[in-house]
TIPA-300574 format. One record per residue: residue number from 1; residue in one letter; z, x, y of N, C-alpha, C in turn. Coordinates in steps of 0.02 Angstrom, whole numbers, plus 50000, padded with zeros to 5 digits. Each point is the difference from the previous one (the first is absolute). Layout:
N
NUM|a|Z|X|Y|Z|X|Y|Z|X|Y
...
! end
This chain:
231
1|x|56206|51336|44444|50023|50032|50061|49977|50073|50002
2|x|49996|50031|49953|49984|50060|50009|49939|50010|49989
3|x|49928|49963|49993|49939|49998|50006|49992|49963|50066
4|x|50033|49991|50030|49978|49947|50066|50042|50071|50035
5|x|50047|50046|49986|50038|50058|50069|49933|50081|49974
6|x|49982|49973|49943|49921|50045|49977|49942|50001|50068
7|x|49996|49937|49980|49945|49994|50057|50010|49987|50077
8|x|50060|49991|50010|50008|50002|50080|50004|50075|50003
9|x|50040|50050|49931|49997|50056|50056|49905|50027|49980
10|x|49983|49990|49980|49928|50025|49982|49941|49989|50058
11|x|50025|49939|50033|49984|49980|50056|50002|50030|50074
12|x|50061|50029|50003|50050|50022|50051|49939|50098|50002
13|x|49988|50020|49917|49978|50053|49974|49918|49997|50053
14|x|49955|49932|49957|49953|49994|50005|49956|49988|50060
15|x|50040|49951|50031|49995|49924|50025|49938|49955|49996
16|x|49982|50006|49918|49982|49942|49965|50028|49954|49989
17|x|49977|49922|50016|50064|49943|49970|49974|49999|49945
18|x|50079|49973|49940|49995|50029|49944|50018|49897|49972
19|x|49996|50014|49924|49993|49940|49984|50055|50001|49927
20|x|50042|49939|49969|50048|50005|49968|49991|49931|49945
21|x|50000|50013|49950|50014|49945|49959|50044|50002|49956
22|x|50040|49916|50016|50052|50011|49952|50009|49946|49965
23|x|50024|49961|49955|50000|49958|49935|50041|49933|50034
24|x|49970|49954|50023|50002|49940|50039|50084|49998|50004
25|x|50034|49940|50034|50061|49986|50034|50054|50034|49980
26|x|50008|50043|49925|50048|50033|49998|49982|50098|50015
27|x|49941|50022|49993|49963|50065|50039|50004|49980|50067
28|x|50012|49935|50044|49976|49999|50068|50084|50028|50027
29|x|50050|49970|49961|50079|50003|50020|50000|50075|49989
30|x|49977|50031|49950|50031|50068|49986|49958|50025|50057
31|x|49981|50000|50036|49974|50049|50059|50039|50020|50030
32|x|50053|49952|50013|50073|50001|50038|49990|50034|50062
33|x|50027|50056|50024|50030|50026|50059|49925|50033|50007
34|x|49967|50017|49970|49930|50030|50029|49950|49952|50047
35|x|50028|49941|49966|49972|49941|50053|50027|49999|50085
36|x|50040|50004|50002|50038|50015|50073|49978|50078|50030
37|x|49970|50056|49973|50005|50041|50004|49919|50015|50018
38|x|49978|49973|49988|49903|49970|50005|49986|49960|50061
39|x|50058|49955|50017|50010|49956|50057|49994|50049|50061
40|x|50068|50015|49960|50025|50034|50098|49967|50079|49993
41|x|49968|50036|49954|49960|50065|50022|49940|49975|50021
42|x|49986|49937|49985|49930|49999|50031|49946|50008|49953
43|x|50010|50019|49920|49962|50023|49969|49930|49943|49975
44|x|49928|50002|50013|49966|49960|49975|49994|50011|49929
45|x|50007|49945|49946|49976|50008|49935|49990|49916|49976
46|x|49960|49994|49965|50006|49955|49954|50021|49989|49934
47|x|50056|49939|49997|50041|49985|49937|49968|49928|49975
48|x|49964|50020|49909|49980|49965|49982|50039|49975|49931
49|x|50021|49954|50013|50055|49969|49924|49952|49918|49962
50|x|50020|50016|49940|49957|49946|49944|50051|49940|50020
51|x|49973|49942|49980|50057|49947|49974|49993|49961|49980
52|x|50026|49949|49959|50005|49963|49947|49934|49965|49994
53|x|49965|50010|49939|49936|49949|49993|50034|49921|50005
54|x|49928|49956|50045|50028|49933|49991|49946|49949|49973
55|x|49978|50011|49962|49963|49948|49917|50055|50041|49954
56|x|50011|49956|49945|50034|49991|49948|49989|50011|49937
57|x|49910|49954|50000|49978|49975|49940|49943|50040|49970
58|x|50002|50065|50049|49932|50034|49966|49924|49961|50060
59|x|50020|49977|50058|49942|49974|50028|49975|50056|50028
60|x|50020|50051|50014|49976|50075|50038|50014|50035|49955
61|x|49939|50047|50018|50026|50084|49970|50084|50007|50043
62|x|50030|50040|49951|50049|50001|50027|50047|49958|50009
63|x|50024|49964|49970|50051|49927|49999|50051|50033|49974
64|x|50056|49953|50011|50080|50021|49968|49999|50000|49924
65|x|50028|50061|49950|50011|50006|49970|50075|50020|49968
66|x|50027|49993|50048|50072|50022|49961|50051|49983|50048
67|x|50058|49998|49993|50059|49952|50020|50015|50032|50078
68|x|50002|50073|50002|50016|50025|50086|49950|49984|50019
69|x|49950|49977|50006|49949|49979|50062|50054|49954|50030
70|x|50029|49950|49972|50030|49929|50036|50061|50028|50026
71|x|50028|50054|49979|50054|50026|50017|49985|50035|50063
72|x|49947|50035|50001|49986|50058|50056|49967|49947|50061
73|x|49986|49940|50000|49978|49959|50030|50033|49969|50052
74|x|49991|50040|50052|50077|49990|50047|49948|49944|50069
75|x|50042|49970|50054|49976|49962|50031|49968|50035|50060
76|x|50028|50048|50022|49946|50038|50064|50016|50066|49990
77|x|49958|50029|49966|49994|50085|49995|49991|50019|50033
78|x|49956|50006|50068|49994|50012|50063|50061|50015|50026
79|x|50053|49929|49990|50064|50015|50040|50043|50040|49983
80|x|49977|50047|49950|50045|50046|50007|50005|50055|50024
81|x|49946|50011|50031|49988|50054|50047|49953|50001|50066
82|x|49998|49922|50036|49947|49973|50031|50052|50036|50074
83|x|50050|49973|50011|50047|50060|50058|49950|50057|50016
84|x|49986|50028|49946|49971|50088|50018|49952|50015|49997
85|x|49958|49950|49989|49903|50001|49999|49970|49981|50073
86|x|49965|50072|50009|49938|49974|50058|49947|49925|49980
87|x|50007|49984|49916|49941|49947|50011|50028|49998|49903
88|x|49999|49946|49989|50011|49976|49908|49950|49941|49987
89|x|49977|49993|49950|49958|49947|49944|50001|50001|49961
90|x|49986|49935|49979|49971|50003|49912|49923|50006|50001
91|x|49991|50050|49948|49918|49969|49973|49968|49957|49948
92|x|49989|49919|50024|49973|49964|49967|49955|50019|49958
93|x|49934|50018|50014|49939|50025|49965|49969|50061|50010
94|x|49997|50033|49939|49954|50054|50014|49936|49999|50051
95|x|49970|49942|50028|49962|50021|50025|49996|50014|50057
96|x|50078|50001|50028|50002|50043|50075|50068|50040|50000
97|x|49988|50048|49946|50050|50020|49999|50007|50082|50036
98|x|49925|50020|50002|49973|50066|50042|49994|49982|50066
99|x|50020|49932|50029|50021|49977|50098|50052|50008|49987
100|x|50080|49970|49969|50048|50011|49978|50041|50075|50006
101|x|49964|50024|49963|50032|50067|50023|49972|50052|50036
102|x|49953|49971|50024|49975|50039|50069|50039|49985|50055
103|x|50022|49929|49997|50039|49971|50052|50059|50023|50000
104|x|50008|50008|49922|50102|50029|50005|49987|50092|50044
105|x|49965|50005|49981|50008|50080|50002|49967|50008|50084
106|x|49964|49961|50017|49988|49992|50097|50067|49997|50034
107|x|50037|49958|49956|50072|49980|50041|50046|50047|49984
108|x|50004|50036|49967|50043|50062|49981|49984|50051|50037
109|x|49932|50009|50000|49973|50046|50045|50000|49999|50091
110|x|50005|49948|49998|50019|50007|50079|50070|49989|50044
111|x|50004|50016|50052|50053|50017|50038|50033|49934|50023
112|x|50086|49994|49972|50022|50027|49974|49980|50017|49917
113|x|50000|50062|49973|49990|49980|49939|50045|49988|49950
114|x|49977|50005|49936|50063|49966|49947|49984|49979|49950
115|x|50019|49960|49953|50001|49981|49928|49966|49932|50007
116|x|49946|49978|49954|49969|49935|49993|50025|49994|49918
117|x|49981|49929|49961|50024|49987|49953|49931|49932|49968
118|x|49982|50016|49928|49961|49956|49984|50034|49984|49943
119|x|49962|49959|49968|50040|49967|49936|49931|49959|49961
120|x|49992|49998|49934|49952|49953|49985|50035|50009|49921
121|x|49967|49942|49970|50001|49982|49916|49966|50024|49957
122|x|50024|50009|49943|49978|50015|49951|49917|49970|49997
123|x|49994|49934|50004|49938|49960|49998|49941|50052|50037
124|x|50038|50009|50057|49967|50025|50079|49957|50060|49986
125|x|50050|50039|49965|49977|50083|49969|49963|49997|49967
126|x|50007|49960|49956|49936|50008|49926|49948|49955|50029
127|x|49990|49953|50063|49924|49975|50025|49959|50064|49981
128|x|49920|49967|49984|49947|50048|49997|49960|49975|50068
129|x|50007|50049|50045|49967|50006|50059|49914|50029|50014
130|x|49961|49974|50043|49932|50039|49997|50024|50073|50052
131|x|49978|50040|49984|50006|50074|50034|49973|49960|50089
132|x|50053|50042|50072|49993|49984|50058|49982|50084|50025
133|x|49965|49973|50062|49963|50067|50033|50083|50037|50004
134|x|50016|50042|50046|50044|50051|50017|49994|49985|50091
135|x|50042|49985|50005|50016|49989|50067|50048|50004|50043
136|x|50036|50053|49976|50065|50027|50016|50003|50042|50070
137|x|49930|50021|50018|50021|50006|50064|49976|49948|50058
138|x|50008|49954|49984|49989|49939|50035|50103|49985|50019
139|x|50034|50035|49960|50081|49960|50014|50012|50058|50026
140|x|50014|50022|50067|50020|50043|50031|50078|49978|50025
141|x|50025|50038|50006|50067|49990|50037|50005|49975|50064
142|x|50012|49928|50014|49994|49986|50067|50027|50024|50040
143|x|49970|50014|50086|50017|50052|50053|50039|49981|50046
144|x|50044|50033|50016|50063|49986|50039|49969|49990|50056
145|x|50036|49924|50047|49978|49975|50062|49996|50032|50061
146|x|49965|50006|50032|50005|50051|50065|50035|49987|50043
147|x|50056|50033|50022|50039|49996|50070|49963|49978|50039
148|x|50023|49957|50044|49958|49983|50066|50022|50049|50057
149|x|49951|49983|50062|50008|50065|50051|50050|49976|50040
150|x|50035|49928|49978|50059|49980|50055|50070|50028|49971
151|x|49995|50012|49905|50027|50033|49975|50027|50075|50000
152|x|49945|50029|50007|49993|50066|50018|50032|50018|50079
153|x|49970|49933|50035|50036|50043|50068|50084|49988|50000
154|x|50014|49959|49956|50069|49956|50014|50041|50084|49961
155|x|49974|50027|49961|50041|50037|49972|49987|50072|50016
156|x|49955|50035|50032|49977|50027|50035|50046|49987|50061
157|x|50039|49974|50042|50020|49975|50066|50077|50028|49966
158|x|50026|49961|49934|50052|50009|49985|50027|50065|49992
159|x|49958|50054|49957|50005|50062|49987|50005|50015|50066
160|x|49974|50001|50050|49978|50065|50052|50064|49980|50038
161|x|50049|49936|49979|50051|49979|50068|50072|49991|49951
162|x|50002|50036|49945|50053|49997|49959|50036|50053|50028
163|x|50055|50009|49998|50052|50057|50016|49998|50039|49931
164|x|50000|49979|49933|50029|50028|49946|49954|49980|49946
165|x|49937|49994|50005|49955|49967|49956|50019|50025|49941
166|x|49976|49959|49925|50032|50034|49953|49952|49953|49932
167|x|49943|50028|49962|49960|49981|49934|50042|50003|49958
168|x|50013|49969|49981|50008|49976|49914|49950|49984|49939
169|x|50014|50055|49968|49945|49983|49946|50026|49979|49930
170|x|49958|50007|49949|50002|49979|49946|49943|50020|49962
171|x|49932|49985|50006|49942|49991|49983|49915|50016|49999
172|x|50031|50033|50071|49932|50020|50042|49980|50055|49947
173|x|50042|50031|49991|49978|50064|49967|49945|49975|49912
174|x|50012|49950|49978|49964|49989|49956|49925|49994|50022
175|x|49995|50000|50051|49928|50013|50026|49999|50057|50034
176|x|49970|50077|49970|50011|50052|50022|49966|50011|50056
177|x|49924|49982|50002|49994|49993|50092|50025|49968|50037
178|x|50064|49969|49987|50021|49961|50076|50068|50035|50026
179|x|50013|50089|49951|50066|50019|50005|49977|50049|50087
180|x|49941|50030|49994|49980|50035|50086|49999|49955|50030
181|x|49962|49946|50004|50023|49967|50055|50067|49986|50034
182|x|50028|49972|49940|50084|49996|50035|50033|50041|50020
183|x|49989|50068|49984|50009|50085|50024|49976|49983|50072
184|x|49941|49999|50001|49968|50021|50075|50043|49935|50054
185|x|50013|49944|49957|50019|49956|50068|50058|50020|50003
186|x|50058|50040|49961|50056|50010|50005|50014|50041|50033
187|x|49965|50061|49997|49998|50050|50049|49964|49998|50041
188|x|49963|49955|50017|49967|49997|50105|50059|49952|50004
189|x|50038|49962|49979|50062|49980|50040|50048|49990|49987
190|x|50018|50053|49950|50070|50026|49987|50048|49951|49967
191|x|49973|49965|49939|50013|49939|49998|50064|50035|49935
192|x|50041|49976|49964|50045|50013|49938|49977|49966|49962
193|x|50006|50036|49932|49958|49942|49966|50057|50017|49918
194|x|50026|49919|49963|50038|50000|49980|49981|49991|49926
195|x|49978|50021|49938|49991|49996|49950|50041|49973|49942
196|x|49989|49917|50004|50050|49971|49974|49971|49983|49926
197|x|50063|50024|49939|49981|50013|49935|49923|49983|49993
198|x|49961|50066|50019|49935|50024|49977|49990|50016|49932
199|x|49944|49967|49977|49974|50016|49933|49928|50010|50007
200|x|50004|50062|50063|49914|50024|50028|50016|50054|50042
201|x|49963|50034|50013|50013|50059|50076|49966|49949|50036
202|x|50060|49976|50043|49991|49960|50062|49995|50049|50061
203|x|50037|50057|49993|49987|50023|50066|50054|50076|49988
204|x|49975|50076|50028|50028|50035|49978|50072|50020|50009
205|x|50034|50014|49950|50066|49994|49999|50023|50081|50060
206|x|49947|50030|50003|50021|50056|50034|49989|50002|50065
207|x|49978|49957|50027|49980|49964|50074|50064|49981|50028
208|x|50005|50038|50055|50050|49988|50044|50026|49938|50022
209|x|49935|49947|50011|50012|49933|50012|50034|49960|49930
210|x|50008|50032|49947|50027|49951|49953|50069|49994|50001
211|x|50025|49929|50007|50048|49976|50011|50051|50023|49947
212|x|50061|50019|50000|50047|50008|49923|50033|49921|49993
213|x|49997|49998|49937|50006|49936|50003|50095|49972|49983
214|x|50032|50044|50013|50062|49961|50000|50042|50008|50085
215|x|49940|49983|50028|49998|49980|50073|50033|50048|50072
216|x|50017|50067|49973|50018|50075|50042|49954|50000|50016
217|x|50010|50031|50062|49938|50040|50030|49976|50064|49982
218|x|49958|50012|50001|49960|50051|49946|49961|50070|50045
219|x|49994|49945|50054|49965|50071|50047|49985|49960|50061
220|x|49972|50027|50082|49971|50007|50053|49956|50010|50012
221|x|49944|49978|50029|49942|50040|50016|49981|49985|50060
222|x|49932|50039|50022|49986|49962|50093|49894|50008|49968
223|x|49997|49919|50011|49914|50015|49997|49975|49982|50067
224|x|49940|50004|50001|49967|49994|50059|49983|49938|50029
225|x|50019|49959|49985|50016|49905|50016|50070|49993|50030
226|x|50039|50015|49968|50073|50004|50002|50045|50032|49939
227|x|50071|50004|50037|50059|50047|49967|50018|49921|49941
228|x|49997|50018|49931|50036|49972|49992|50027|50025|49928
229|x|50033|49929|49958|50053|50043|49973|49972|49971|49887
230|x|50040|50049|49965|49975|49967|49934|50070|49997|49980
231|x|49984|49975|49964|50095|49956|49972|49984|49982|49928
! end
């Protein structure tokens, strides 16, 4: 838990997604509350946990040698934290194991983002693989879908005919160019805008339009669209 609240805040620092390994089904439980905490901040990283070799007899590098393999050998490791993963697997074979976590770390990386989870065997790790090109920027973070223009007008129509329009955020601010924009649309129409438990500068706290959030009214203003009010 406290190498997995390491790298979310290092993240939060950086905003590099960061990557975590911990010692198969009983390292996956001790993550505990950092797992929920990766969920709902949004944080991309990848969590990579070992688990139980499955040859016995010495048929792989890497076979069971000692009594906790069968012990640590639980029925879905995944499920113990599959709730809070943008994307989980096992890795069968080393030899796609550089798509694997290109893939975990695409899905962490994009919006919403968040925690992915891999898992492979003892066997898996010690494969001897031939060296693969580098193709890491081939897994880009896939791009958020474009509003349509029936979209745009539908909410566009709504704003301009609200009595008391009122943003709620959360998030925006983790994308620091999208914090002026929401400035500029707030102030050409005087919109309130409500900063609900932010873990970003969503929008400036010293801006007249920001809503206080235990629901008083906070102030008056008159813009050049219309009079209206922030709460």
């Amino acid at each position: 838990m406290v190498g997995m609240s390491a790298a979310h805040g290092y993240w939060l620092a950086s905003g590099v997604p960061q990557a975590v390994v911990v010692h198969v089904e009983c390292g996956t439980q001790a993550l505990a509350g950092a797992v929920h905490n990766a969920d709902k901040g949004r944080a991309p990283m990848l969590i990579f946990a070992g688990s139980s070799p499955f040859t016995q007899h010495g048929e792989l590098r890497g076979s069971r040698n000692e009594f906790i393999q069968w012990v640590q050998d639980v029925y879905d490791q995944r499920g113990i934290v599959r709730g809070y993963m943008r994307y989980d697997n096992e890795i069968r074979t080393g030899r796609n194991i550089k798509e694997l976590v290109h893939r975990a770390l695409q899905f962490a990386s994009s919006d919403p983002k968040g925690p992915t989870y891999l898992m492979g065997a003892r066997e898996v790790m010690e494969e001897e693989v031939s060296p693969t090109p580098d193709d890491a920027a081939r897994w880009r973070p896939i791009e958020p879908a474009a509003l349509s223009p029936q979209g745009v007008e539908t909410i566009g129509t709504a704003l301009m005919t609200a009595k008391r329009p009122l943003v709620v955020t959360s998030y925006v601010g983790r994308n620091p160019a999208a914090v002026a924009p929401l400035v500029a649309l707030c102030e050409r129409l005087g919109i309130g805008v409500l900063d609900s438990v932010p873990n970003a500068m969503n929008f400036p706290a010293s801006s007249l339009l920001t809503a206080a959030t235990n629901g008083t009214s906070r102030c008056r203003m008159r813009r050049s669209l219309r009079r209206t009010s922030c709460w």
